[in-house]
Phi, psi and omega in degrees: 000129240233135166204334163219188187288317184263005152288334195328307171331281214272008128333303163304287205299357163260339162281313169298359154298326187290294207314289200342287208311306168335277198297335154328276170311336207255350183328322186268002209242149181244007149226158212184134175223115175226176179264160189272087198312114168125309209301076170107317172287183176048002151105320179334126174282108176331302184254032184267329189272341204278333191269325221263281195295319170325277198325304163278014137259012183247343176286310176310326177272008179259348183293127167322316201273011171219138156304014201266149186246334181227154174257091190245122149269174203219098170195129184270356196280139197261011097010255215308350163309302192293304159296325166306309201284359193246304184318304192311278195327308188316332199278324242264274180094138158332290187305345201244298197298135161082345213259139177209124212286140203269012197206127135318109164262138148261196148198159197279119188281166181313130177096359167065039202227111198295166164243117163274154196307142145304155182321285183318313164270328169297330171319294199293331202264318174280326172276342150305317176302294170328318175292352179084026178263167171241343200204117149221170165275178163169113200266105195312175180272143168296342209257339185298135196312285171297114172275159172264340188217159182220122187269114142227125190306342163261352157277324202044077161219139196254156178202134198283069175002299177279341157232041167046021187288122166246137173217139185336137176207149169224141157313127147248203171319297205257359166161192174282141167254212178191100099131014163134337174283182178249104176320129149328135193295339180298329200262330090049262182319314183306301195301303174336306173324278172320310179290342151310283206286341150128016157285155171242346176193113187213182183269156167218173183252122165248004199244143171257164187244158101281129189223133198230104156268024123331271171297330178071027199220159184255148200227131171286133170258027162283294215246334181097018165248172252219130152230149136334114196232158172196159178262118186228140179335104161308121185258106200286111173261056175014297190222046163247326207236006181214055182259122176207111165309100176276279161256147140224134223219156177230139202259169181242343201209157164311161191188139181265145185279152183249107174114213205244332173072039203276112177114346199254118155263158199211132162290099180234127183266157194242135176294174192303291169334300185302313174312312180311301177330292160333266203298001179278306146335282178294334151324297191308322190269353170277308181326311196300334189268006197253131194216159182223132187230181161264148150246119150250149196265105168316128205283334160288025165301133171229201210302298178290006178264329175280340186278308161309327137291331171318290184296334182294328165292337189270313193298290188292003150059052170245175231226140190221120183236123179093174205292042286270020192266162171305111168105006179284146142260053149003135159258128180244153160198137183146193198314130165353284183300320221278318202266349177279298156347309161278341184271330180289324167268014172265334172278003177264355168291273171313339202259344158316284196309291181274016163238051184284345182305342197254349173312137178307135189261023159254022167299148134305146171282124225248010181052218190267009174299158153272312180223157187213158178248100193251133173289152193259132150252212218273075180252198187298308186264006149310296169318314197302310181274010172266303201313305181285357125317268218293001165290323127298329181236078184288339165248093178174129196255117151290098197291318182213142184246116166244120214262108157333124147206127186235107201271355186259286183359290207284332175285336182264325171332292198304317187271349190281338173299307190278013168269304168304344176304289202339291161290343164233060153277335176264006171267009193061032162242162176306128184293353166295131143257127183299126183246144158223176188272149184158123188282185214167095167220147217291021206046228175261359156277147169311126185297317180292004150286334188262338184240001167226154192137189179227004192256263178221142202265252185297108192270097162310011180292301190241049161266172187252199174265102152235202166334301128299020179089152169295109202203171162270120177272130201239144161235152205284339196256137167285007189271300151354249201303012183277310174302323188270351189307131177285139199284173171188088193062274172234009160226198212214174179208106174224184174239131193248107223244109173306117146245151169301037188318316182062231205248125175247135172274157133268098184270169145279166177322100180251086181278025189268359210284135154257350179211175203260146187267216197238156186260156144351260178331301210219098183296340172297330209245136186232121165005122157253013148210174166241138159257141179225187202207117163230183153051013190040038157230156165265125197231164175253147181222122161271122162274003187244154186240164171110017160239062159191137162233112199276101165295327194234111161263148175214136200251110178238179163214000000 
């Protein structure tokens, strides 16, 4: 909510979080339609949100990692036509409009393994080669998934990834600063940003190029150092690779678009008709989605199961008849997904409750809870997982060992082992699954996005694009995943995890790979991991998700 001038900052920067979130949800979907979030409501000054919410759907659609091809904003008011429509051209720019890059640029990355540029700088390296230059700059987005610096806000220090150079940074009034220079208002904003959602410590892309296609090499110009860069035949990607602001144009009346309009951001305004139409439509279709069910609230449910409902009714503004207690039956009524959403998690509640038996038996006892964190002290298993730290990473010290115990995680762990027996009992094979021990860390997500909750513990939703392709990564040495460890002050946090490996290939690096491939031997059947060798561990990549389980968090320095 927007209320003075000088809330204003950091107002925006919670709206551009809402758009993030939009786009975030919307990663699988290839159309998407919204309103100019803001623009004159909650008291915002109309065209500060217009400019907020451009940017961060025109950032979102350049990210590799979403599907998405169109956009539709949504607004009648004709000001705000006029200004969205003025915001875009501006965003276009010479270097972007009309330009669409005819060559692929790498450079050879750690591991003698080529890379390719991110979208944006390749664009720029091919519109300068088109120009006939040889030696320019060029600066990656901050915002790029692999960082160069790592911020942290409870030290307040930027610290340089590849040579541990640390140096001071502070908030004033007009931004972050760096031993006293003023940081870009983009890394300004960023930080801003991150420190709204409550990190205290992640990474950003700080380093500028040099780039000499003479010489053919790329130069850090912090530090000088050098890679090796080449051109290689473009590989065309729907939807990675020809997202280019071409036009943008404004229609006075519907019109059916011509062509597939991929690549375009386009202003198209709708006759009166077409709006009643519209919104008559969207009546209906709201209408269509609204449904009513019985729950009954399992009579061993306990507090925190009455309380997680309570909020989904209040969040989700749905109509409610009976008594909200344990052992109850209820009537809901409202959005569909909303009402699926409460039932899954009341039967995953019961079906927990009723396989406490396959529960581990040095687990604690968790009452009506699901999940608990138990600290270990110095017994066999504290030994197991210090001993198996300390084989890689031996001058680092562990401050705490805590025993993962999440019972609906550990039941899909379980079922997904008797899914593989399964499939390979109708091939006649053996029914031993290979399980190993193997660390895992989240980076700068918080590790209890991955072990608590009720929904899904590792989410192939949100793995990333690795060596290997997008898939979840595991390593047998903790000195591996030490580099990937979430930082938490003067420590660190990663996990040490059962996975399913099963019958595994060993590949080279493939980053184009999403599954594991079909085996030989039996073609109906497919590997149910790949082992590779980085970093100077051999690590397993899962494509499927429920065969990891995080048995162990472990907090060291």
């Amino acid at each position: 909510m927007y209320k003075s001038d000088q809330n204003l900052p950091q107002a925006l920067i919670k709206l551009r979080l809402s758009v993030q979130n939009v786009l975030r949800a919307s990663r699988n979907l290839e159309t998407i339609a919204l309103p100019l979030l803001a623009s004159g409501n909650y008291g915002f000054p109309s065209n500060e949100a217009i400019i907020a919410v451009t940017e961060e759907l025109a950032s979102g659609l350049f990210k590799a990692n979403t599907s998405l091809r169109k956009i539709y904003i949504c607004e009648i008011d004709e000001e705000k036509i006029k200004f969205l429509e003025q915001q875009m051209k501006s965003m276009i720019g010479e270097k972007v409009s009309g330009f669409e890059a005819k060559n692929q640029w790498q450079f050879l990355d750690d591991g003698n393994v080529w890379k390719n540029y991110d979208l944006g700088a390749n664009r720029y390296i091919d519109w300068e080669y088109s120009k006939g230059k040889t030696a320019f700059d060029v600066k990656m987005p901050a915002a790029r998934e692999i960082g160069s610096h790592t911020i942290d806000l409870i030290n307040q220090t930027l610290t340089r990834i590849s040579t541990k150079t640390v140096t001071r940074i502070e908030r004033k009034m007009d931004g972050w600063y760096e031993n006293g220079e003023k940081l870009p208002l983009e890394v300004t904003e960023i930080i801003d940003l991150k420190r709204s959602q409550g990190l205290k410590t992640f990474d950003m892309f700080l380093n500028e190029y040099a780039i000499n296609l003479s010489t053919m090499v790329q130069t850090n110009k912090s530090t000088g150092y050098q890679r090796r860069i080449q051109k290689v035949p473009i590989q065309i990607n729907p939807f990675n690779q020809k997202f280019v602001i071409q036009n943008v144009r404004l229609i006075q009346e519907s019109i059916k678009q011509q062509g597939n309009g991929f690549g375009k951001i386009v202003l198209e305004g709708l006759a009166q008709k077409s709006l009643e139409d519209a919104k008559e439509e969207i009546v209906k279709f709201i209408l269509s989605q609204i449904a009513e069910v019985s729950l009954l609230i399992s009579p061993q449910s306990g507090e925190s199961h009455i309380t997680y409902l309570q909020e989904e009714i209040t969040k989700n503004k749905l109509e409610c008849k009976g008594q909200i207690k344990p052992g109850q039956t209820i009537q809901l009524k409202g959005l569909k997904y909303v009402l699926s959403k409460i039932q899954r998690y009341f039967n995953t509640i019961s079906q927990v409750q009723a396989s406490e038996h396959i529960l581990p038996s040095n687990w604690k006892n968790m009452a009506d809870k699901d999940f608990e964190l138990v600290l270990l002290g110095n017994d066999k298993e504290y030994q197991f997982v210090s001993q198996n730290f300390a084989k890689t990473i031996p001058n680092k010290n562990i401050k705490t060992i805590h025993r993962i115990q999440n019972a609906k995680f550990w039941r899909d762990f379980c079922q997904e082992k008797i899914t593989l027996k399964k499939n390979r009992s109708k091939y006649n094979l053996m029914t031993d699954i290979k399980e190993e021990w193997l660390w895992h860390g989240t980076s700068n997500t918080d590790p209890s996005l991955i072990y608590a909750g009720l929904e899904e513990c590792f989410d192939m939703q949100y793995a990333n694009d690795g060596m290997w392709g997008r898939g979840l990564y595991f390593a047998v040495n903790a000195s591996y995943s030490d580099g990937y460890a979430t930082q938490k002050g003067s420590s660190k946090l990663f996990m040490l995890c059962r996975v399913l490996v099963g019958d595994y290939i060993d590949l080279p690096s493939n980053s184009s790979l999403r599954k594991a491939p079909h085996r030989n031997d039996f073609p109906g059947l497919s590997y149910d991991s790949i082992k590779g060798h980085t970093g100077g561990s051999d690590i397993y990549i899962l494509y499927r998700m429920r065969r990891a389980y995080p048995e162990y968090l472990i907090e060291y320095a």
